[in-house]
N, C-alpha and C positions, 0 to 999 in steps of 0.2 A: 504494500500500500504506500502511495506517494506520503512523503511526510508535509506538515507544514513549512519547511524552509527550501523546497521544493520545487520549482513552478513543476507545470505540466511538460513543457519541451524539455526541460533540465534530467526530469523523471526519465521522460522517452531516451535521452541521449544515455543516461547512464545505465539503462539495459540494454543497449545498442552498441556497446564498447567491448571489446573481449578483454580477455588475459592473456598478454602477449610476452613474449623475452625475444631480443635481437632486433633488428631495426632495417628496415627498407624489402628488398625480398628477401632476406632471411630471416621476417618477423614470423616466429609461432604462435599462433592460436593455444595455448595450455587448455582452454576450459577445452576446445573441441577437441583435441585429443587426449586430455584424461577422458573426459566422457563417452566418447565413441572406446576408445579401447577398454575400457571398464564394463560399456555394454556387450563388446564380443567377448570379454572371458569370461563373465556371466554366463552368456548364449551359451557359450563351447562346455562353460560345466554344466549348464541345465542337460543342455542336448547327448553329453556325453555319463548325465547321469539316466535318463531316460532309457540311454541304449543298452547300459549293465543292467537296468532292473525289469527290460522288457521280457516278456514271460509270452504263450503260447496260449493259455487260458484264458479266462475273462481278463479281459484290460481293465485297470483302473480308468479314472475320470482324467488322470494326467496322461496316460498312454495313448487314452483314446482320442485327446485334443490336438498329439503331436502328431500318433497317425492321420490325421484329417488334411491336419495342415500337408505333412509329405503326398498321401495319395491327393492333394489338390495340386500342388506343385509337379508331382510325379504327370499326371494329367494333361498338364498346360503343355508342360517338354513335351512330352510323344505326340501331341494335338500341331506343334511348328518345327519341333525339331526334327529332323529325320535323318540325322548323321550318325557317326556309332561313338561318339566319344563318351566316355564315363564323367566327366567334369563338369556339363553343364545342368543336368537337373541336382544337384549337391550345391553348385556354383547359387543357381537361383533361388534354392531354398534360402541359405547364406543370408544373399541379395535382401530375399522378401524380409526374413526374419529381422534382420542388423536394421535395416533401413525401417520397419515397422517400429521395432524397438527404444530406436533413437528419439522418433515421431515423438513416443509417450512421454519423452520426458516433458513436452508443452502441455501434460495434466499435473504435473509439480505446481505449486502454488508461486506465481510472479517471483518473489521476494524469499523465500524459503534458501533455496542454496548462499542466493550471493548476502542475505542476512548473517546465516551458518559460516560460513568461510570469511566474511568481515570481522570475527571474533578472532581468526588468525591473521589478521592482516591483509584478508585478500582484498582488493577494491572492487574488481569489477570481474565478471563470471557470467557466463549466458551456458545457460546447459541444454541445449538442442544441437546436434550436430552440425542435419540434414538446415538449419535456417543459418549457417556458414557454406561459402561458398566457395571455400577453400575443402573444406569434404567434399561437397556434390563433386566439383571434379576431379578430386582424388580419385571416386569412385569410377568418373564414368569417362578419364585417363586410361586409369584400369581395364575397366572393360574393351575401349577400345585398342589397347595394348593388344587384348584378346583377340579380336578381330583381325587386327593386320598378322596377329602371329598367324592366327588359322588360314586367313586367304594364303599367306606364303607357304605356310607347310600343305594345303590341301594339294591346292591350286598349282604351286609351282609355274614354269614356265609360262603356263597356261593363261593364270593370271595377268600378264601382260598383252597378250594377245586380246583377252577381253576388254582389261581396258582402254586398247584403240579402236577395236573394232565396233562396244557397244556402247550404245543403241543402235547408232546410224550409219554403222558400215563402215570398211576401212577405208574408205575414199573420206569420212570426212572423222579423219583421227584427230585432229586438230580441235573438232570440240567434242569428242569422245573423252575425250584425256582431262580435261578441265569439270567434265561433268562428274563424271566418276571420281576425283580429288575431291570436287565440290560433297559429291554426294556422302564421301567417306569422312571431311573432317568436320560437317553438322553432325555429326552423330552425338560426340562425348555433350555437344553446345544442347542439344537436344535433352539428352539424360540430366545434363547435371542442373542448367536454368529451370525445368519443368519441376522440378525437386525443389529445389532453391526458393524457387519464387512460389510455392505452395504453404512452403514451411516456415519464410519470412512473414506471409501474410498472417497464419493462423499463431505465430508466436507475437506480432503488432497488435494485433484484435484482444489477447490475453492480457495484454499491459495496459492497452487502453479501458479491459474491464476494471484490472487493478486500481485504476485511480476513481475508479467508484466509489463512495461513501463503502462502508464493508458493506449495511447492511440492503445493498442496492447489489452487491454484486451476485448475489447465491444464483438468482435464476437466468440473468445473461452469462453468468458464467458456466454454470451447467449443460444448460440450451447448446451452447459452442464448445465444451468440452465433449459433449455425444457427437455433436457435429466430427468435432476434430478426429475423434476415432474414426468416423467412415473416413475423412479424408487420408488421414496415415494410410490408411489402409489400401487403399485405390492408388494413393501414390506410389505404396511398394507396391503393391500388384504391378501398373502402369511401368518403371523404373527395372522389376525385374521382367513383366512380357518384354519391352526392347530389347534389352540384355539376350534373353533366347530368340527371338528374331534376329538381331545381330552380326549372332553369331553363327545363326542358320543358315544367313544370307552366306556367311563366311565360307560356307561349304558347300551349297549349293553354284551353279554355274547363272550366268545372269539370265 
């Protein structure tokens, strides 16, 4: 909650600041990567506690939730992927899970962490990954890391061929060649703004409930915090489906 020596923009700027060490492009973001890394070793012990205690018998209510999630991810792969690699439906669960996980932290209370860690000194803290935009293209760097490796290792020679030749024939390679660069380096701009600018808006809207009287906030807060779940949610979906088109594209021919 804004305090009284406060204004409203002053409020806004100082949840809009990260925690940073180094200066110019070797400045780090600390909150987004304590945060995102602390939400994957989480993930990795949940999920790797799940798989020692999975049994053959009636599933628990925890077994039953993760299997859902995998046969739903399992699902989507074999529905666009049609290549033989073992990486991509594991890669996308990942994807959905980390990126869904991240989402939740904009149901944390505005003022909760960076109040907690101002006790140590911290000034300033923002605990949403995915509303850094220095994550969304880590991520989706990454992914298209992915990409150019598969088209090289599928594709081979070939690869080249296609791209002078497609769409429009090899007589006009000259804007074959521009189109297909064009087409390949929207991709990460694609994944990581779509991310970004979803997650900036619904962590904007949170602060701006915050500077509500408390007792005005319970039910715009609420209202948008249900909301925000379906969003996280459609995002990582959205975020991991390109991820497996992608990369499908990477192994299929044009």
């Amino acid at each position: 909650m804004s305090t009284p020596e406060m204004t409203s923009g002053a409020y806004i700027q100082h949840h809009m600041e990260h925690l940073t060490v180094g200066s110019g492009f070797w400045t780090l973001h600390l909150d987004t990567l304590s945060v995102s890394i602390f939400i994957a070793v989480l993930l990795a012990g949940f999920l790797r506690y799940i798989a020692v205690h999975m049994h053959a018998g009636v599933p628990g209510r925890l077994q039953n939730m993760v299997e859902v999630v995998i046969n739903f991810v399992q699902d989507t792969v074999n529905e666009t992927y049609h290549g033989k690699s073992t990486l991509i439906a594991p890669l996308a669960m990942v994807v959905f899970l980390w990126i869904f996980c991240m989402g939740l932290m904009d149901l944390l209370p505005v003022d909760f962490l960076p109040n907690v860690l101002q006790l140590f000194g911290v000034g300033h803290f923002r605990s949403v990954p995915t509303a850094d935009p220095n994550a969304t293209f880590a991520m989706s760097i990454s992914i298209f890391i992915l990409v150019v490796f598969y088209n090289i290792t599928i594709k081979g020679w070939s690869l080249g061929v296609e791209m002078l030749t497609k769409p429009f024939g090899p007589y006009l390679f000259f804007l074959n060649l521009p189109f297909r660069l064009l087409e390949e380096f929207v991709k990460p701009f694609t994944l990581a703004l779509r991310l970004f600018g979803n997650m900036f808006a619904g962590e904007l809207i949170f602060i701006l409930i915050a500077m509500m009287p408390w007792w005005v906030q319970v039910l715009p807060g609420s209202i948008w915090a249900i909301f925000h779940i379906l969003v996280i949610t459609i995002q990582a979906f959205v975020f991991m489906m390109l991820t497996v088109v992608y990369l499908s594209m990477a192994h299929e021919t044009h």
